[in-house]
C-alpha positions as a Markdown table, in Angstrom:
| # | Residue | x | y | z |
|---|---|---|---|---|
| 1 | Unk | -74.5 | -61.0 | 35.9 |
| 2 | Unk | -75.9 | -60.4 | 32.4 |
| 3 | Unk | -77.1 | -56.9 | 33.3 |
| 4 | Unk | -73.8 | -56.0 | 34.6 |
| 5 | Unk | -71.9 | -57.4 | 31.3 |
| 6 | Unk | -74.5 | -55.1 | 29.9 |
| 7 | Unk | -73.5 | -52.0 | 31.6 |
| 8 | Unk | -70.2 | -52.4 | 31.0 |
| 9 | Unk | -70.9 | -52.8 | 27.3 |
| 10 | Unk | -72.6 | -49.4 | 27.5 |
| 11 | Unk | -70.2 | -47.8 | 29.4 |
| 12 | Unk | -67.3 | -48.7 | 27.1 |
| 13 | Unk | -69.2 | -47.6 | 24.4 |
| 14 | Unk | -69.8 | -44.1 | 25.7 |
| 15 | Unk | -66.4 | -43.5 | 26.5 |
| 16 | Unk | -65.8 | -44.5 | 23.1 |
| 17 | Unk | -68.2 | -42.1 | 21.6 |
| 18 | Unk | -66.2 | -39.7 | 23.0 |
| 19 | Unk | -62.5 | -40.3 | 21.4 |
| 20 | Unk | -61.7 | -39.7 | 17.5 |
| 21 | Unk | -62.1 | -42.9 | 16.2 |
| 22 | Unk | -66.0 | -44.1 | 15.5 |
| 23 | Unk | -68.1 | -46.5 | 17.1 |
| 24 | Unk | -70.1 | -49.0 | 14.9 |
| 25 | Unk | -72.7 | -49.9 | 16.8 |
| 26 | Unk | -76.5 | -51.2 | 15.8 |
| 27 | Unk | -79.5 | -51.9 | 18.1 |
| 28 | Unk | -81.5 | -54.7 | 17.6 |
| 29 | Unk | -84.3 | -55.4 | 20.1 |
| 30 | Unk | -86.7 | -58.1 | 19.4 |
| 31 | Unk | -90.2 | -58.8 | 21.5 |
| 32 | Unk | -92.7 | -61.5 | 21.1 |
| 33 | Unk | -95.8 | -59.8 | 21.8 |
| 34 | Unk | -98.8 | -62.6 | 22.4 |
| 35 | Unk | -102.0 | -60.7 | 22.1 |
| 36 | Unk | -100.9 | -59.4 | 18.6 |
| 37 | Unk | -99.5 | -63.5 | 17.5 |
| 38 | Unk | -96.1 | -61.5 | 16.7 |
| 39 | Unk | -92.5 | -60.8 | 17.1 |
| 40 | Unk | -92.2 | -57.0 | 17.1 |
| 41 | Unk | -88.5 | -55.9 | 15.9 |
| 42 | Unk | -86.9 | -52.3 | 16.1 |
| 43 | Unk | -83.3 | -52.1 | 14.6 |
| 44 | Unk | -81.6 | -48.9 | 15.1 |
| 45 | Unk | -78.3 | -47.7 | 13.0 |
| 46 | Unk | -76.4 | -44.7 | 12.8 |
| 47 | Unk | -78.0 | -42.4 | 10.3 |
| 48 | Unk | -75.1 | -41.6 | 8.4 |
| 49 | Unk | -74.1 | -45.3 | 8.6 |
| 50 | Unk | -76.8 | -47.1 | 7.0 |
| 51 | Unk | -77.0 | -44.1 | 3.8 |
| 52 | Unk | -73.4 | -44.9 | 3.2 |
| 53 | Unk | -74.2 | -48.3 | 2.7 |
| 54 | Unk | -76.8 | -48.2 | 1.1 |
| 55 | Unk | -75.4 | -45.6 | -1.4 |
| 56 | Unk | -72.4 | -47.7 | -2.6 |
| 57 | Unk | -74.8 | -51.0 | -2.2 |
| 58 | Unk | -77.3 | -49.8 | -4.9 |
| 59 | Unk | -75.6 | -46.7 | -6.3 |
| 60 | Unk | -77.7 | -44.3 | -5.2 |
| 61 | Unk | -77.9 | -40.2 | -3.3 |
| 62 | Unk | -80.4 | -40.7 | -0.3 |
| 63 | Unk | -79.3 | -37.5 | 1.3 |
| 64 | Unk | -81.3 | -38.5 | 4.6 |
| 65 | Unk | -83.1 | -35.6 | 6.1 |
| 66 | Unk | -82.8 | -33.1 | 3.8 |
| 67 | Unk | -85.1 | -31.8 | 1.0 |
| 68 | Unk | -83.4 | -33.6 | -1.7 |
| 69 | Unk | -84.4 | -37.1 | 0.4 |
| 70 | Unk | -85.7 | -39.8 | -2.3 |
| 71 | Unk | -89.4 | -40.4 | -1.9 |
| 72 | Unk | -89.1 | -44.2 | -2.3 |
| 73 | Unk | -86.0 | -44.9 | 0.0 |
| 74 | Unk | -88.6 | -47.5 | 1.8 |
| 75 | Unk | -88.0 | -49.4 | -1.3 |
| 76 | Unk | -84.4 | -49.5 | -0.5 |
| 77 | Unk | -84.3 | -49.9 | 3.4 |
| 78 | Unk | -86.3 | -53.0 | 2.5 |
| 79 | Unk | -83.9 | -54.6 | 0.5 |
| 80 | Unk | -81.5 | -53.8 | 2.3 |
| 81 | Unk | -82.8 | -55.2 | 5.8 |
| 82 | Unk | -83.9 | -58.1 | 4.6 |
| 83 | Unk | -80.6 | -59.2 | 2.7 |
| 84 | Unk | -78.7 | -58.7 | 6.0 |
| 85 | Unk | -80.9 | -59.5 | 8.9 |
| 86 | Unk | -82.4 | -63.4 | 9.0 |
| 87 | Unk | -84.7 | -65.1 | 11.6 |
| 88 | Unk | -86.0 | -68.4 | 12.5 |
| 89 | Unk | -89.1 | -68.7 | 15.1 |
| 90 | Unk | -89.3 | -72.4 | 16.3 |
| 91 | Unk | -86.2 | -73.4 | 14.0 |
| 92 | Unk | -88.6 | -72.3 | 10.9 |
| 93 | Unk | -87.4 | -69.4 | 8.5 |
| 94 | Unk | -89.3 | -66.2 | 9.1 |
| 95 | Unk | -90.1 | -63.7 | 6.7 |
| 96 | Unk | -90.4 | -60.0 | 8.7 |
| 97 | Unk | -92.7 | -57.0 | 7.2 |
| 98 | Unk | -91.0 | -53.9 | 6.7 |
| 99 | Unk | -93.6 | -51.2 | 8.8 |
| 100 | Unk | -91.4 | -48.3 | 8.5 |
| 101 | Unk | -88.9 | -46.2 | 9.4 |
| 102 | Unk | -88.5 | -43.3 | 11.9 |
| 103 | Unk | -85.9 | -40.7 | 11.9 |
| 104 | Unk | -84.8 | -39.1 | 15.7 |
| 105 | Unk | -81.7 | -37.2 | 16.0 |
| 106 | Unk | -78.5 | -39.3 | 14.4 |
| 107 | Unk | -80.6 | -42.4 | 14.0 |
| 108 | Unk | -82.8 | -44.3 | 11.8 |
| 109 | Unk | -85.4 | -46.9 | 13.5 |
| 110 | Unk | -87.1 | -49.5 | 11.3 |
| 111 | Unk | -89.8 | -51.0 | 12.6 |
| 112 | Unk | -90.4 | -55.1 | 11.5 |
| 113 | Unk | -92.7 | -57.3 | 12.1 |
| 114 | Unk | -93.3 | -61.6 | 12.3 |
| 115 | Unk | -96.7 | -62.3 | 12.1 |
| 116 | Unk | -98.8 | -65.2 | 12.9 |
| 117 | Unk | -96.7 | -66.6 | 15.3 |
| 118 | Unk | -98.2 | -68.4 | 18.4 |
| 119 | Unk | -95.4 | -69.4 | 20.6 |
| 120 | Unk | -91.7 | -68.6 | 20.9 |
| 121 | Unk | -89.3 | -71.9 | 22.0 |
| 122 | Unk | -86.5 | -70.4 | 20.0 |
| 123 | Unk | -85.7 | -67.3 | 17.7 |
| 124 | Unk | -82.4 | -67.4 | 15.5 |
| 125 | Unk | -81.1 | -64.4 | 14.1 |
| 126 | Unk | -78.3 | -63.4 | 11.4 |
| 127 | Unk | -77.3 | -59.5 | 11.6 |
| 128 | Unk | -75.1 | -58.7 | 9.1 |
| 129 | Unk | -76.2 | -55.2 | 8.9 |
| 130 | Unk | -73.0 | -52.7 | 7.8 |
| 131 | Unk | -70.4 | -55.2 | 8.6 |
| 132 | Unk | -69.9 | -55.0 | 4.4 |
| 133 | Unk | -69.0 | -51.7 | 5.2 |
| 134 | Unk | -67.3 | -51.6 | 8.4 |
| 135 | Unk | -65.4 | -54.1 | 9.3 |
| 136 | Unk | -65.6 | -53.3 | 13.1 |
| 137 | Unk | -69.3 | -53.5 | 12.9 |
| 138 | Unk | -71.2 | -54.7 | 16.2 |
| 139 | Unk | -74.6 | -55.6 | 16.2 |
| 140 | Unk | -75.9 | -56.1 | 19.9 |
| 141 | Unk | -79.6 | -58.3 | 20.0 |
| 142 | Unk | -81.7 | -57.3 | 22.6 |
| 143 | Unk | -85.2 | -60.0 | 22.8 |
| 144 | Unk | -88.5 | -60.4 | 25.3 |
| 145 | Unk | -89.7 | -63.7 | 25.4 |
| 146 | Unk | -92.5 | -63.4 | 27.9 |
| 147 | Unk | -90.3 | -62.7 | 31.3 |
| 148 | Unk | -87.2 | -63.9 | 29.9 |
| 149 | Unk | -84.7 | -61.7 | 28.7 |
| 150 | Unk | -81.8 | -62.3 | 26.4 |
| 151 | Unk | -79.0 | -60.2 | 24.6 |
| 152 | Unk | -75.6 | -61.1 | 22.4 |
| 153 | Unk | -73.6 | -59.0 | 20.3 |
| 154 | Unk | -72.6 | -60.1 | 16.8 |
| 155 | Unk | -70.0 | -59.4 | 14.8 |
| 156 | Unk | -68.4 | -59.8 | 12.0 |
| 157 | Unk | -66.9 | -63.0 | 12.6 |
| 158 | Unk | -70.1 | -64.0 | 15.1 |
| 159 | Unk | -73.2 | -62.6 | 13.4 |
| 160 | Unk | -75.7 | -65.6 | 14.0 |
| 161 | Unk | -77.4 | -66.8 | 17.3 |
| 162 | Unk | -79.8 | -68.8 | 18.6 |
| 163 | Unk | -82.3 | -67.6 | 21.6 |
| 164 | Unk | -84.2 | -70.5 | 23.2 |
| 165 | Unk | -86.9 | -69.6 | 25.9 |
């Protein structure tokens, strides 16, 4: 039933990628990976999305992409990701590393990571990633707890949630 709601989700969404008025949409897909003691995290956001933000957020001219690209925009991906996105592993406050980022097509993946973690019972999020910005923001949460599978999308009025495995 979940995998049809899913669908549907994605369905809507591509028709709506497809009329004049935008989409928000982030990806955030969370995986507890036991051989590595970790939660793995890859949050995708529209390119031109996130260097809006961030360019009225700290007052600055990323220009994504292009030659003119600041050389330490890592610094400000950081800061930003980790005032809007917030987890809990086992109902205690998590700290993530910022890996990275990786640019493909109209996206921008970061790449984050919870170390030393043995077990996942529960993972709570808060995603409040471009919802300054965009009002109609959605932020869908994808996680892999072993063989269980969970998803939600927050928004601007819901942007926290609780996972238990």
């Amino acid at each position: 039933m979940k995998i049809n709601k899913l669908l549907l989700f994605f369905l809507i969404a591509t028709i709506f990628s497809f009329t004049s008025h935008k989409y928000y949409l982030s990806l955030t897909q969370i995986k507890f990976k036991e051989n590595a003691k970790a939660v793995q995290i890859i949050t995708s956001v529209f390119m031109d999305d996130i260097e809006l933000a961030l360019n009225k957020d700290y007052n600055i001219d990323l220009q994504l992409t292009t030659k003119k690209e600041l050389e330490n925009n890592d610094i400000y991906f950081e800061k930003y990701l980790k005032s809007k996105l917030s987890f809990k592993v086992n109902d205690i406050a998590a700290n993530f590393n910022y890996i990275g980022k990786e640019y493909e097509g109209d996206l921008v993946y970061f790449y984050l990571e919870i170390d030393n973690i043995n077990q996942v019972k529960s993972i709570d999020i808060d995603n409040k990633i471009l919802i300054k910005h965009f009002p109609e923001q959605q932020n869908l949460i994808k996680s892999k707890v072993g063989s269980k599978n969970k998803s939600i999308l927050l928004t601007k009025e819901n942007h926290q949630n609780k996972f238990k495995y």
